[in-house]
C-alpha positions as CSV (number, residue, x, y, z in Angstrom):
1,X,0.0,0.0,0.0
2,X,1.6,3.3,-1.0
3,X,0.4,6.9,-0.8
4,X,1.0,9.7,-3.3
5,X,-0.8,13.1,-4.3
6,X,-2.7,13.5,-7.4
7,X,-2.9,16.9,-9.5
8,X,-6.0,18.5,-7.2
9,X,-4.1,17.9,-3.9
10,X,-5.7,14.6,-2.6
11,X,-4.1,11.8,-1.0
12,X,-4.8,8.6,-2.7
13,X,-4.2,5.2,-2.1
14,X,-2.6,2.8,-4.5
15,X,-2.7,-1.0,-4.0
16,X,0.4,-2.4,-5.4
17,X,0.9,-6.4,-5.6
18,X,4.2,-7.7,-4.4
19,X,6.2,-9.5,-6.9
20,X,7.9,-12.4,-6.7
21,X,11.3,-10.6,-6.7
22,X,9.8,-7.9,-3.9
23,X,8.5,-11.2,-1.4
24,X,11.3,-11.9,1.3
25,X,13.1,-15.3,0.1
26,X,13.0,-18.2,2.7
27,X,15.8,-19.8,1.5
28,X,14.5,-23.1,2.1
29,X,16.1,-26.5,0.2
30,X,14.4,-27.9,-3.0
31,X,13.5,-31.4,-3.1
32,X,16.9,-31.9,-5.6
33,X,19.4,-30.5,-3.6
34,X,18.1,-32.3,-0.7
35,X,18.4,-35.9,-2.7
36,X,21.7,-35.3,-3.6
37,X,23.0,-34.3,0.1
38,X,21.7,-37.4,1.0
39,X,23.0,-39.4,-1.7
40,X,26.4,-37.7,-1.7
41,X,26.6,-38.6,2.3
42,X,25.2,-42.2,2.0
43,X,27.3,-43.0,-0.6
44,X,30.6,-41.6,0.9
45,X,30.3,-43.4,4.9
46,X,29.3,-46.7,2.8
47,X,32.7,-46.4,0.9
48,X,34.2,-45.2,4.1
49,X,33.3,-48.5,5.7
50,X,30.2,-47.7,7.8
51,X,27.5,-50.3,8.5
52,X,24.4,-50.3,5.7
53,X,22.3,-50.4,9.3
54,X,23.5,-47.2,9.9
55,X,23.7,-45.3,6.5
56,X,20.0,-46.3,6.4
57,X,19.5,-44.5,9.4
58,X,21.3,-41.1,9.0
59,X,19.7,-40.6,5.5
60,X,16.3,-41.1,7.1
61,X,17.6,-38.6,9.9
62,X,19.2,-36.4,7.3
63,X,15.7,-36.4,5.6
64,X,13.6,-35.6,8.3
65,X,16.2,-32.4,9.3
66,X,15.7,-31.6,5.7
67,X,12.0,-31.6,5.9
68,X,11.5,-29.9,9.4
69,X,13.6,-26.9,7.8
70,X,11.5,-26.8,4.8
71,X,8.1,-26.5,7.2
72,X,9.4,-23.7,9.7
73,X,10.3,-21.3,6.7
74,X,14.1,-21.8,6.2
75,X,16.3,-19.1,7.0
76,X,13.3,-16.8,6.5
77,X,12.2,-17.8,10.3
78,X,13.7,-17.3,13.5
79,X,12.4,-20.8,13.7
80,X,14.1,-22.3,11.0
81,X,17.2,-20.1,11.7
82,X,17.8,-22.4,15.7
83,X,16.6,-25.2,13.9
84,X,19.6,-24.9,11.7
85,X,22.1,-24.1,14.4
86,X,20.8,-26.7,16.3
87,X,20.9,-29.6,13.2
88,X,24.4,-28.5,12.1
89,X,25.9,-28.2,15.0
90,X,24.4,-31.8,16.8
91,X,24.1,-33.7,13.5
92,X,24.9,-32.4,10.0
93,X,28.4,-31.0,10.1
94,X,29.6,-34.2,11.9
95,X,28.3,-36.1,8.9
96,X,29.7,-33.9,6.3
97,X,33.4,-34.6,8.1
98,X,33.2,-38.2,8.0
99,X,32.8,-38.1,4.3
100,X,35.1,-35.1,3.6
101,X,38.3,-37.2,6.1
102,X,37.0,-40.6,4.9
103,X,36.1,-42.2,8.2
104,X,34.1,-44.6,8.9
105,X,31.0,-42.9,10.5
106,X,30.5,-46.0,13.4
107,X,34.2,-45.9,14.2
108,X,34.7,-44.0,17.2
109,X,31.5,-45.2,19.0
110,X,30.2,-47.6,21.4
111,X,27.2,-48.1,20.7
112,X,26.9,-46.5,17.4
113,X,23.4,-48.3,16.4
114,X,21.4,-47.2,19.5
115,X,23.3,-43.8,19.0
116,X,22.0,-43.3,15.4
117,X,18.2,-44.7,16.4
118,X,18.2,-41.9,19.1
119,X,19.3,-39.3,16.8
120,X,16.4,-40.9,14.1
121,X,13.6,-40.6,16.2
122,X,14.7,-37.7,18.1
123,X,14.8,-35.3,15.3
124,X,11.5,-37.4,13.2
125,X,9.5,-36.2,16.7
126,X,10.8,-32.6,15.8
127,X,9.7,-33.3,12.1
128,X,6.0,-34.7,13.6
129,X,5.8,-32.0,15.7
130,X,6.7,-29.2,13.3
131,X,3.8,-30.6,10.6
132,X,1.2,-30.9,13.4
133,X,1.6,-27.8,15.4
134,X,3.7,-25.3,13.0
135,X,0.3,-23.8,11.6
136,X,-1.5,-24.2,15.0
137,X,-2.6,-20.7,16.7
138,X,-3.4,-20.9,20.3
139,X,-4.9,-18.4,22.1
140,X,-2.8,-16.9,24.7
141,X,-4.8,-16.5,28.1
142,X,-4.7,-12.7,28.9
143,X,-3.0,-12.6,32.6
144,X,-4.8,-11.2,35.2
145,X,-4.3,-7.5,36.6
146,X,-5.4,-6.1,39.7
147,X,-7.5,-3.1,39.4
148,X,-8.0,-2.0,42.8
149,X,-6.3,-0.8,45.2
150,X,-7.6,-3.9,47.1
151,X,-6.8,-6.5,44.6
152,X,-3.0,-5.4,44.4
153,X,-3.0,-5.2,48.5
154,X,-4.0,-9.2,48.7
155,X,-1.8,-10.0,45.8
156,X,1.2,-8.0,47.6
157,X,0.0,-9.9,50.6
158,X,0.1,-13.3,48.8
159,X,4.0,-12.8,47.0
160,X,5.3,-11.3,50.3
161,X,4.2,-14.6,52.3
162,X,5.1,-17.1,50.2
163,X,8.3,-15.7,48.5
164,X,9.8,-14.7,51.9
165,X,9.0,-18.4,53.1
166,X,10.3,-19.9,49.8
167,X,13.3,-17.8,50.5
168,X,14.3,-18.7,53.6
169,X,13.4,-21.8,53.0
170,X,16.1,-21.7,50.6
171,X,18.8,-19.8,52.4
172,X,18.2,-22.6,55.4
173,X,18.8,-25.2,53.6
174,X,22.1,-24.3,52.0
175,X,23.0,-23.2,55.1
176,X,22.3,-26.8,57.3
177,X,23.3,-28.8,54.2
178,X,25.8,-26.9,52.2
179,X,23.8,-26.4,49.1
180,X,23.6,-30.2,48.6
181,X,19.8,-30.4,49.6
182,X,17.5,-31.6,47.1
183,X,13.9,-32.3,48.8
184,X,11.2,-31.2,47.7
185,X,11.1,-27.9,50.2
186,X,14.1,-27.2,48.3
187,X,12.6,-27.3,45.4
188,X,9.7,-25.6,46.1
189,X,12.2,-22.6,47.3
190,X,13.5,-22.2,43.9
191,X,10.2,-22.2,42.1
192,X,9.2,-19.4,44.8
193,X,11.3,-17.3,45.8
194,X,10.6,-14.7,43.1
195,X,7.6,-13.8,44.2
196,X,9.3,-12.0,46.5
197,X,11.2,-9.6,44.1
198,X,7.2,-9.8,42.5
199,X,6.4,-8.3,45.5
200,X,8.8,-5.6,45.1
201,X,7.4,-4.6,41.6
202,X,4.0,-4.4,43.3
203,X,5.4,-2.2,46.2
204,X,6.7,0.3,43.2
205,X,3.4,0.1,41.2
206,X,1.1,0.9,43.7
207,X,3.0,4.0,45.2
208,X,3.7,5.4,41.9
209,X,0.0,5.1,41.5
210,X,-1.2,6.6,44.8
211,X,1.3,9.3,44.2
212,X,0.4,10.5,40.7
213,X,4.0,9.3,39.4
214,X,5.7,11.7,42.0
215,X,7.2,8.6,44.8
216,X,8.3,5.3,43.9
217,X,9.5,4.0,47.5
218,X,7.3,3.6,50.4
219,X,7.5,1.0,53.5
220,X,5.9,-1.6,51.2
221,X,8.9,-1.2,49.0
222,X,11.2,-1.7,51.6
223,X,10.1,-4.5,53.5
224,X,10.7,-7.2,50.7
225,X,13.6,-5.8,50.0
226,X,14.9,-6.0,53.6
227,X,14.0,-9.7,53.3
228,X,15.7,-10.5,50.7
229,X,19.1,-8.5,51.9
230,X,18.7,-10.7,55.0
231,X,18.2,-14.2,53.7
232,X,20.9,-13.2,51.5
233,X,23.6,-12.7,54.7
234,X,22.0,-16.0,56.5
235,X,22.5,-18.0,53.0
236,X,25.8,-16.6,52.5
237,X,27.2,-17.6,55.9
238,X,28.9,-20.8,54.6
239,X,29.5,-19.5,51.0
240,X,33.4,-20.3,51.3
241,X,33.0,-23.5,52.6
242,X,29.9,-25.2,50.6
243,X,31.7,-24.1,47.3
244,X,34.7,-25.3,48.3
245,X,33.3,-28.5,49.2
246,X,31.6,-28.3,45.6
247,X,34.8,-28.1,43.7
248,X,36.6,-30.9,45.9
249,X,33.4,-33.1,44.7
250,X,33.9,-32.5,41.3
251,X,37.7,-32.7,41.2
252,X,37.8,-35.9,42.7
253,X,34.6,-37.2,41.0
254,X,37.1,-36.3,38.1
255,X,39.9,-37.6,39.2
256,X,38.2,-41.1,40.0
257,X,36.4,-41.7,36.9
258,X,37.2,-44.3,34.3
259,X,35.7,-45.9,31.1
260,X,34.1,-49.8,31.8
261,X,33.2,-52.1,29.8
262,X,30.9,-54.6,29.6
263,X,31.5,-58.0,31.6
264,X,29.9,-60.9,32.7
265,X,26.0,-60.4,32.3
266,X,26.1,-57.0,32.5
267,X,26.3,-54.4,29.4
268,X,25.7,-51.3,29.3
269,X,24.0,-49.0,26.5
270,X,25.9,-45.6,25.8
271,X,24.4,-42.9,23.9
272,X,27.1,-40.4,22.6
273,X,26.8,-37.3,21.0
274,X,28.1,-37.6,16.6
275,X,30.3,-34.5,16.9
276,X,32.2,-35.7,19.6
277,X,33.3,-39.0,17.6
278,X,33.6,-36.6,14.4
């Protein structure tokens, strides 16, 4: 839609159809290009010495990347954009370097059958996924404001309460345990202990609106804040000592691993990441 002025002075519209050379490109593969990727990578790990098992696989896992891209819009989406990161830098590229240094794809892993199964139906769920819900449009619920003065006290009320109990919650526990607890208080802390910096943002709101814009801070304000300051201290009371007791865990648990095998009866099924072997 442009605008221009005629001869007498009036603004008139003008409808103008956009071309095929004006319409953003999405970049997205043709069916051709997307054979011959495949082919070229098939037919390089079976010369290489990888299993027909699984070339089978990673061209049907190729194939569903290539297809998933195609559906989110190429590189004309943010979507297809990550999707591409993601594929290239978990999957493709990996492939692309065992043709290119002539390696056998299987070569460097341990399980490399269950390995390239996962990959298979992790990224055909991202393909299903993408078909079924890409054109989807779900209503977002509209969250709920207060309007009153009285609905904003109670929900003030309500994020003071529980996020200065989820936070000291928190701050206790990594203080009696060293930051090692994981119960289900603990967890409960961590999925509420924002409400108290909500309660903050409520505290600002309603002075600002009982003020005209003119104050910002009141006693409200400060009390959360206070809070927070003090669990704070309390949880920071054996800082040194639980992060040092942190980094001896993970040097030694270092230190003291090693790679087994499988004896006996016992096996054991290792899933391993394609650019890691690359």
């Amino acid at each position: 839609m442009r605008n221009y002025t005629s001869d007498t002075g009036a603004v008139v519209n003008q409808d103008i159809a956009v071309t095929g050379n004006d319409a953003p490109k999405q970049y997205k593969l043709s069916p051709f290009i997307l054979v011959i990727a495949i082919a070229f990578l098939a037919i390089g790990e079976a010369l290489a010495g990888t299993s027909v098992y699984f070339v089978a696989m990673m061209a049907s896992t190729m194939l569903c990347i290539g297809i998933t891209y195609n559906i989110l819009g190429g590189l004309g989406s943010i979507g297809g954009i990550a999707f591409s990161v993601f594929a290239l830098v978990t999957f493709v590229i990996s492939q692309f370097a065992k043709v290119i240094l002539f390696e056998s794809a299987n070569q460097n892993l341990e399980a490399p059958e269950l390995t390239i199964a996962v990959y298979l139906m992790f990224y055909f769920c991202i393909m299903l996924g993408t078909f079924v819900f890409g054109r989807v449009r779900l209503p977002l619920p509209k969250p709920l404001e207060p309007r009153t003065d009285k609905q904003m006290n109670l929900m003030y009320l309500f994020s003071l309460v529980v996020g200065t109990l989820a936070t000291f919650i928190l701050a206790g526990g990594e203080l009696l345990t060293g930051g090692g607890d994981e119960s289900t208080s603990h967890s409960f802390a961590v999925g509420f202990q924002g409400l108290l910096l909500f309660a903050v943002v409520l505290a600002v709101q309603s002075r600002l609106r009982r003020s005209n814009g003119l104050h910002s801070v009141d006693m409200k304000v400060l009390i959360p804040w206070i809070i927070a300051s003090s669990a704070e201290f309390v949880g920071g009371l054996r800082f040194g000592e639980s992060s040092k007791r942190v980094k001896q865990g993970h040097f030694h648990g270092f230190i003291g691993s090693k790679a087994e095998g499988s004896s006996g009866n016992h096996s054991y099924l290792v899933v391993e990441t394609l650019d890691s072997a690359a």
